[in-house]
N, C-alpha and C positions, 0 to 999 in steps of 0.2 A: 712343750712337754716332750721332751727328748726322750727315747726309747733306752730306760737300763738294762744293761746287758749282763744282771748277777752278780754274783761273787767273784774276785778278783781272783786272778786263779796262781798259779805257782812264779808262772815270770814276769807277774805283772800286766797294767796295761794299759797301751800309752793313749793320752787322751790329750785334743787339743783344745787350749784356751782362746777364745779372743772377745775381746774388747773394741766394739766398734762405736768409737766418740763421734760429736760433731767436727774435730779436726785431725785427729790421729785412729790407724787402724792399728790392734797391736796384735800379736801371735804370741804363745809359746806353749809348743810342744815337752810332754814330759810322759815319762813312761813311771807308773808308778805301785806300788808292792801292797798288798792287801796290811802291811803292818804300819805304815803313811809313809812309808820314802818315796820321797820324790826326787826323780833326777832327770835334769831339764837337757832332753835332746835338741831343742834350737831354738831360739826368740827371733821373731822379724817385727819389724815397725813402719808403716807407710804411713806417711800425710799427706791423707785424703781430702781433707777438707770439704767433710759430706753436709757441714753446715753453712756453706755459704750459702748467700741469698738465701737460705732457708727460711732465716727468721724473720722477718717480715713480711713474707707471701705466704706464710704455713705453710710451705710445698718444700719438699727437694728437687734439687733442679737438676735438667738432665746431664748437665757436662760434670756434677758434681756423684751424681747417678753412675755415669757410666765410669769414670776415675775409681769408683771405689767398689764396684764389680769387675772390674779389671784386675783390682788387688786380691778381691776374693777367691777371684779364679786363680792367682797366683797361685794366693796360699794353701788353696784346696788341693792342687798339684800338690805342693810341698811336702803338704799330711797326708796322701796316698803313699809317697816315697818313705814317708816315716811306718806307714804300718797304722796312720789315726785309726781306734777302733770306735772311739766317743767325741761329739763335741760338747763344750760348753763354750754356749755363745751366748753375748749379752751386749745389748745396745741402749742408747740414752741417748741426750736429748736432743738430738737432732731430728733421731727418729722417732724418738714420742711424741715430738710437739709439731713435727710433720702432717697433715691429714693424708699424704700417701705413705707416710713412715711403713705400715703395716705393707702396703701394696709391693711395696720396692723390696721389704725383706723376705716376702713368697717368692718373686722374683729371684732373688740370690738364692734360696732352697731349690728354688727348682732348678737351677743353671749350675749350682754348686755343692749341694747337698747339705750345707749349712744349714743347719734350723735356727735363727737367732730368736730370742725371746726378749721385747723390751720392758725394764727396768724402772723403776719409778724413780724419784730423784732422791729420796730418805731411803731407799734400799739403796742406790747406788754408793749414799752417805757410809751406810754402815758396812756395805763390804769395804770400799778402802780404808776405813778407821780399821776392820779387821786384817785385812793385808797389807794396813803398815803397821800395825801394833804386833801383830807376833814377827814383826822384825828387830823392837824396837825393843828396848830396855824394860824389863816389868816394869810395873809400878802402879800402886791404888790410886794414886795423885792424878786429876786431870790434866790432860793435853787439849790443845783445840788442834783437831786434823784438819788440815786444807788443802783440796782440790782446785787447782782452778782449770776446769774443761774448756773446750770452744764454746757450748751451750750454758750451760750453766756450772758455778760454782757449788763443789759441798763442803759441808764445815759437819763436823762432830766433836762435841766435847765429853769424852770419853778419856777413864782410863785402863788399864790395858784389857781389862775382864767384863766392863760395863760402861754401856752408853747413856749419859745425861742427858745428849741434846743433838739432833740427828735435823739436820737444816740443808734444803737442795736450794740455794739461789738462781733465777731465770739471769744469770752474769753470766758470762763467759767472752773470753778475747776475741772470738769469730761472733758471737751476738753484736758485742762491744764496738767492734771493727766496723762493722755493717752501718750502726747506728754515729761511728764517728770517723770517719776516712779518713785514712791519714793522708793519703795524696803522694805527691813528689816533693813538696815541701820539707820545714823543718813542721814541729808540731809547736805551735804557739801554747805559752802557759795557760791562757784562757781556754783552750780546745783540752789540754789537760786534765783543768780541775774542773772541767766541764764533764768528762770522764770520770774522775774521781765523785762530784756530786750524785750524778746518777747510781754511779756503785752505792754509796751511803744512804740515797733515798731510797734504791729497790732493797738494803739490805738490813734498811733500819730497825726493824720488829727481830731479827736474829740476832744483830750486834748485841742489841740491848737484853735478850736472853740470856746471851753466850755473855756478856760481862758482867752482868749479875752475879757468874761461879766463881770472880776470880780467879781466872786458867793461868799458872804460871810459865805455861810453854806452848808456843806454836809449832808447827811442825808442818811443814810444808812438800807434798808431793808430788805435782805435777811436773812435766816439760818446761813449761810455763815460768815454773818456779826453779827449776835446775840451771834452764838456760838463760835466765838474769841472773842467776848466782855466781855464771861462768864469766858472764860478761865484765859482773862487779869485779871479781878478781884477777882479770887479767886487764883493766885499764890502768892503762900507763903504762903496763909494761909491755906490750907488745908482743909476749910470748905465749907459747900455749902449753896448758896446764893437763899433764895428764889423768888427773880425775873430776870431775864434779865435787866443787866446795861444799862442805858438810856445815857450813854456817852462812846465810847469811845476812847482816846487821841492816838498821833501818838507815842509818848515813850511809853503807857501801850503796846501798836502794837507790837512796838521794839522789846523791852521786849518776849513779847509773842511768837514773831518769835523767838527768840533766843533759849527759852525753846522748844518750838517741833524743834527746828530742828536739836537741839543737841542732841536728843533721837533717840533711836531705834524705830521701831513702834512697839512693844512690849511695852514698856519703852511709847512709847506715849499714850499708851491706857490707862496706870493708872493716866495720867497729869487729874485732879481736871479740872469738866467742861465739858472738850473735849465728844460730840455727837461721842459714838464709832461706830454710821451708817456715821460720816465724819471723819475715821479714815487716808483715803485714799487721799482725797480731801482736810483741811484743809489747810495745805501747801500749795498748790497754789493756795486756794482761799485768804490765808492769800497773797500770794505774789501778787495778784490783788489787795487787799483793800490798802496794801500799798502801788503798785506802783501809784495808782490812787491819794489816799493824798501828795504826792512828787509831781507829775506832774502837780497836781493845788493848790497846794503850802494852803491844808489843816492841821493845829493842831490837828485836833478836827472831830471825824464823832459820830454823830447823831444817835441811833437807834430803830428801831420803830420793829413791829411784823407785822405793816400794808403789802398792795403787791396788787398783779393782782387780788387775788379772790376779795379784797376789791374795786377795779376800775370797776370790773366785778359786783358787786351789785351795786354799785352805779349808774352804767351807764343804770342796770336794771330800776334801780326806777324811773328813770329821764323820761327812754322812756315810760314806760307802767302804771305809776302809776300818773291819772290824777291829787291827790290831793297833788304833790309833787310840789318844788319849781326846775323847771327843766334849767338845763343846757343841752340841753339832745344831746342824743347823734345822734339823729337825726340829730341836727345843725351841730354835727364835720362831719357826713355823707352830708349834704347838703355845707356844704364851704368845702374840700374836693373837691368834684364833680366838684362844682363851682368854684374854683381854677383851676384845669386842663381844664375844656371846656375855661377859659379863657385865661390861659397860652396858648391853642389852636386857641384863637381867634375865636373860633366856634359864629355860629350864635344865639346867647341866644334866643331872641323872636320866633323864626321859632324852635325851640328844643322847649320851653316851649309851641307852639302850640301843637308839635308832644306830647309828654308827657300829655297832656290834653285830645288828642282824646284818646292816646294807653290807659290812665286812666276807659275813660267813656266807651271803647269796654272791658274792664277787666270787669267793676263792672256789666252792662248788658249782658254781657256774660254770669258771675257766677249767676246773677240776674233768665237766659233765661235757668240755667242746663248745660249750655255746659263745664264747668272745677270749679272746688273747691281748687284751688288755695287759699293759705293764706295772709292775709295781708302782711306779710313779702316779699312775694314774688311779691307782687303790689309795696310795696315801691321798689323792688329793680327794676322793669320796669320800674318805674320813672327816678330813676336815669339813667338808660340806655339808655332811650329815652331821657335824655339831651345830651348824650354825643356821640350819634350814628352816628354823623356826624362830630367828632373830627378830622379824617380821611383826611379829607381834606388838613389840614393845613400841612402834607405832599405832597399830592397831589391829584386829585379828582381823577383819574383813582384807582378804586380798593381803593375806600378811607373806606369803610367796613372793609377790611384785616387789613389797616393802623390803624381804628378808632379799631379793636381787640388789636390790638398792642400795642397801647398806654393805652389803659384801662389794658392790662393783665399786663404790663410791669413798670408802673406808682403806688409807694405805697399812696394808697387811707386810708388816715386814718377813722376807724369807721369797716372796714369791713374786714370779712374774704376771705382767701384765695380762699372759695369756691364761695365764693358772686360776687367776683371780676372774678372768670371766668365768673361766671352764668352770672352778666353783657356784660361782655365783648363777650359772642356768641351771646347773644341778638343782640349787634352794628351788629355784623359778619351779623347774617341770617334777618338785616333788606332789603338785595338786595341779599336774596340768598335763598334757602328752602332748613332746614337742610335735611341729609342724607348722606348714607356712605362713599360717593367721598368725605366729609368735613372732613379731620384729628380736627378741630375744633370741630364738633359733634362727631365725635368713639370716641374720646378721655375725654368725661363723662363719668361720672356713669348712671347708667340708668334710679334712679329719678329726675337726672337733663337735663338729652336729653328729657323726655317727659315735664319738663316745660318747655325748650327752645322751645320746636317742637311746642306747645301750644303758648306761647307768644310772640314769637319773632312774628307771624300771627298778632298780633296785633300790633305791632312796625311795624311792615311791610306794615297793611293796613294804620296807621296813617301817613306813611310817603308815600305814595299813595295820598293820599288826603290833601295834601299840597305839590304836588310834584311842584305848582310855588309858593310857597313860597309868597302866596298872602292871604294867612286864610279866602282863600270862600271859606271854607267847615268850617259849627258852630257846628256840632253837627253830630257824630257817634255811633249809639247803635245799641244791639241784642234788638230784640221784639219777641212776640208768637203770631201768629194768627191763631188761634186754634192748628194745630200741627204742624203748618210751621214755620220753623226758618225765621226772615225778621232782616234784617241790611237795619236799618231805616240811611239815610244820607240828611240833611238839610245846603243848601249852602245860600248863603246872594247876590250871583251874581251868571253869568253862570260859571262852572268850568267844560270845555271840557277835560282839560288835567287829571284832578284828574278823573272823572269817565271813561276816557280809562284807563289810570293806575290801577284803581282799578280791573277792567274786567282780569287785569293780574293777581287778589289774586282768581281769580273763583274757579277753581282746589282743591284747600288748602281750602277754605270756604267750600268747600260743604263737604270735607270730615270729617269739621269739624260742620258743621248745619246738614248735611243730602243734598243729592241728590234732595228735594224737597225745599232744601232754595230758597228766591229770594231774588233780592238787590232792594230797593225803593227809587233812589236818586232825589232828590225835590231841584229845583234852583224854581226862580222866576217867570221864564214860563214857567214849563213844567215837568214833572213827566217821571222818567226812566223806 
């Protein structure tokens, strides 16, 4: 939950991107106008290769650890020189499916000032199908977008305004490598479609989704897939091409497969083309791209240089830059939300009461001094406070733990990993006050226990004050009278049951007004 820093002001402002995969780190700096121009002061690209040995220890490993804080430190230099005033950081699957992924990337914050936040694998789907489709030719017609990462593969069948089918495969060239070495050798056929079968079996339940839309185009975005495409086109001739081929067919593939894998990797390294930081990985990134064109019955793949960082600027512009024409991401976060509270059958008007007061006790709150919380962190108590009562549709007993549950457990597209707990302790301590008996609360970091500690108080008073689900109670705010904190509350009828409930947040109020607050709650006859 990165700190917003307001409104863009007259010269803009430059904010840096990156992208940290299980085998490439990427950058790019761009300085950008409150109307969406962007214009890109520098892109860098290291391969890090932060997933080796990853995947099959669940651990990141330290020489792999320390390669790719060596980058961050670069690039942190870099964006001081530029003037960065924002990051947007976002990692995937090396670091999610890591059990110290989280450890390693406080790490980099504190050494770098980076905040990365990790990504799930159907959001990391749907930003690149959005960072390469608004590069890409309109059109209502679906595409299948293909990723192939070091950790995992994503696929979206999407056209250019909507997504059909949002799929994160556990594939990728560095998983793929680990589990099939290529050695010094050449790579025998059997070691191959030994590669290839495992693609097909871990992929099988998406294939068969994704061909059921009949997609008449693939469209292919990774390194992965650029620099096969480079290799395919320049065999034979021995010369080198100055741009990345914009096509390429499932015979150049063939072909291409046949050339590395009939070589040594010595012998591979002087193949025309060939990226010798994917001297290791080619191979079975090649045996992804091919098993994938075979199983949805592709000719032809598509290739662009577009990706994540591209869906990651876009999604920027959309949210924060009033003069832009917004799809924004705001809405994939509000349907989303609104998706699961209603798959939950949750109560929509009594949540968007609650969301209304926990709103107007945030803004008069930060109004009154008492917390400096960012807008970011207001929107995400919205969202929380619609879905705080999800819980139920399990069952009411302990329907908090359930409503944690299903928010922690449920992939919410729009949001990170960290966002989606942050929400989900909110539901939690809306009938609980955090602290250390809650493996829910120990189990933050510590600048997200004191937002929760803070906000859920107010998720907690709003749902206090609609505890009948009757909306008399119109209006909840902090006021000053002179140095006394007052939580001013105005009801439209009598509400006996909301002002006992409330008398239950005293405790937590005062520690948070001061010991001299008072509560001033006003019905129609008569003053609390």
């Amino acid at each position: 939950m990165a700190a917003l820093l307001g409104e863009i002001g007259e010269n803009g402002r430059v904010v840096a991107f990156i992208d940290l995969g299980s085998n490439s780190l990427r950058l790019l700096v761009a300085r950008i106008t409150a109307q969406g121009v962007v214009r890109v002061l520098n892109e860098a690209k290291q391969m890090v290769r932060l997933g080796e040995g990853a995947f099959a220890s669940h651990r990141l490993q330290p020489a792999a650890m320390e390669r790719t804080m060596m980058s961050l430190c670069s690039f942190a230099d870099m964006c001081r020189g530029y003037g960065v005033e924002e990051y947007v950081a976002m990692a995937t699957a090396a670091s999610r499916d890591a059990d110290n992924g989280e450890a390693f990337l406080e790490q980099v914050r504190e050494k770098t000032g980076i905040d990365f936040e990790i990504i799930s694998g159907r959001e990391e789907a749907r930003l690149i199908w959005r960072g390469v489709a608004s590069g890409w030719e309109q059109s209502s017609n679906l595409r299948l977008y293909l990723d192939i990462g070091g950790g995992s593969t994503e696929m979206a069948a999407a056209s250019t305004n909507h997504a059909e089918e949002l799929d994160s495969l556990k594939i990728g060239c560095v998983r793929l490598a680990n589990m099939f070495p290529t050695g010094e050798k050449p790579v025998g056929s059997k070691v191959f479609e030994s590669m290839k079968m495992y693609v097909r079996n871990a992929g099988v339940h998406a294939f068969r989704r994704m061909a059921r839309l009949n997609i008449p185009q693939l469209v292919a975005s990774s390194g992965t897939a650029q620099n096969l495409a480079q290799i395919t086109a320049l065999l034979g001739s021995g010369t080198s091409a100055p741009d990345t081929p914009t096509v390429l067919s499932y015979r150049g593939l063939c072909r291409c497969v046949k050339e590395l894998c009939s070589r040594s990797r010595a012998e591979r390294a002087q193949l025309p083309g060939l990226n010798l930081k994917r001297l290791d990985v080619i191979v079975p990134g090649a045996a992804i791209l091919q098993t994938v064109l075979e199983e949805m019955n592709f000719d032809t793949a598509y290739i662009t240089s577009r990706g994540l960082r591209d869906g990651m600027v876009n999604e920027y512009v959309e949210r924060f830059c009033p003069g832009a024409q917004a799809y924004s991401n705001k809405s994939i976060r509000e349907k989303s939300v609104l998706r699961l509270g209603r798959s939950c059958r949750f109560e929509e008007a009594h949540s968007r009461h609650i969301s209304n007061l926990s709103l107007e006790l945030f803004d008069s709150a930060k109004a009154a001094g008492l917390h400096d919380c960012d807008d970011e962190v207001r929107e995400l108590l919205h969202y929380a406070a619609l879905l705080h009562d999800i819980g139920i549709f399990i069952a009411f007993s302990n329907h908090n733990a359930h409503s944690h549950y299903l928010i922690s457990n449920s992939e919410l597209l729009g949001f990170g990993e960290r966002e989606v707990r942050f929400m989900a302790a909110l539901a939690y301590f809306h009938r609980a006050k955090p602290g250390k008996k809650h493996s829910v609360y120990t189990e933050l970091d510590e600048r997200t226990k004191e937002l929760v500690r803070v906000n859920s108080l107010f998720l907690t008073i709003a749902e206090a004050l609609d505890k009948s689900h009757s909306e008399l109670v119109t209006s909840a705010r902090f006021t000053r009278d002179k140095k006394v904190c007052v939580l001013e509350i105005h009801c439209k009828g009598q509400a006996p049951i909301e002002r006992s409930r409330l008398m239950r947040c005293e405790e937590r109020l005062k520690k948070l007004c001061g010991e001299d607050m008072r509560i001033d709650f006003t019905e129609p006859e008569g003053r609390f």
